[in-house]
N, C-alpha and C positions, 0 to 999 in steps of 0.2 A: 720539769726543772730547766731553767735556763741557766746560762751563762754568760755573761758580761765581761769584755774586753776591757771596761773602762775601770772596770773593781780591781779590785787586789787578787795576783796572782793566785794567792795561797786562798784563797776564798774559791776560785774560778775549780782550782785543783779539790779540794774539800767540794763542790756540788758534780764533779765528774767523779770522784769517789765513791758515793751517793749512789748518782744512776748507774755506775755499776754493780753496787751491790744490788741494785732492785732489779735488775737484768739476771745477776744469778740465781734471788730468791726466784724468778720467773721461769727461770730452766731446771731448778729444783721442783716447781709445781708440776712445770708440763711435763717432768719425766712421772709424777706419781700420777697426773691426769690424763694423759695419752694414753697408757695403758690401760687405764678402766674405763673410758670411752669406748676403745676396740675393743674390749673384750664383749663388752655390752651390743656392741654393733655386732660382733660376730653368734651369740648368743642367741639376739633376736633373729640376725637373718636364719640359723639352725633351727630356731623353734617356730619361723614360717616356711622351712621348706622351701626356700628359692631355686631359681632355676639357676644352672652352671654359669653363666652371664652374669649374674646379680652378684656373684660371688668373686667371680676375675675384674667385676668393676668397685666392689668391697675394697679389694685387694690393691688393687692399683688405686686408689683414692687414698689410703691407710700408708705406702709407700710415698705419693706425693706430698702428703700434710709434711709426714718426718723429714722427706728430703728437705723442705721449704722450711721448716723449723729449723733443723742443721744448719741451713745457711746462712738463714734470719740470723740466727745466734753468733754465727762465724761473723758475720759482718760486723754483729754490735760488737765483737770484742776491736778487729782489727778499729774499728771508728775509733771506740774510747782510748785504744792504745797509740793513734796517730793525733789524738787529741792534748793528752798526757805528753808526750813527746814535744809537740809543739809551746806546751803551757812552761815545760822543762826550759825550752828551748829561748821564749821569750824573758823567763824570768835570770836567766845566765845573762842576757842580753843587758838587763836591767841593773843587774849588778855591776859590770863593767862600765 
């Protein structure tokens, strides 16, 4: 989805609307899909018997996806939120 300067405000605000609902349907997925990845990960590593190592590198992998996802997400919000604010912002302009 893009967004255009040259269009109508309220159009520009209705497609940032948009891609943020499709950002929280996103974060609605990955919380039902993260979990049954690792759990699947952590199953087969059990049913092959890995070694102590395989397991703290499980682990710390399964820790970094979440963190980068956390932030992934923090970003898109603060982005769409300084987006909105600015769209606010030129459209007050507009009407003066």
């Amino acid at each position: 989805m893009k967004f255009d300067l040259s269009k109508n405000i309220r159009h520009n605000v209705r497609y940032i609307n948009r891609y943020n609902i499709q950002i929280k349907r996103e974060k609605i997925a990955s919380c039902i899909i993260a979990p049954v990845i690792g759990i699947v990960a952590i199953l087969g590593y059990a049913s092959m018997k890995v070694s102590l190592s395989r397991w703290a590198l499980l682990i710390c992998a399964l820790i970094a996806v979440t963190l980068y996802c956390y932030w992934l997400f923090r970003k898109y919000e603060k982005n769409i939120a300084s987006i909105l604010v600015s769209l606010d912002e030129i459209r007050e302009l507009k009407e003066e």
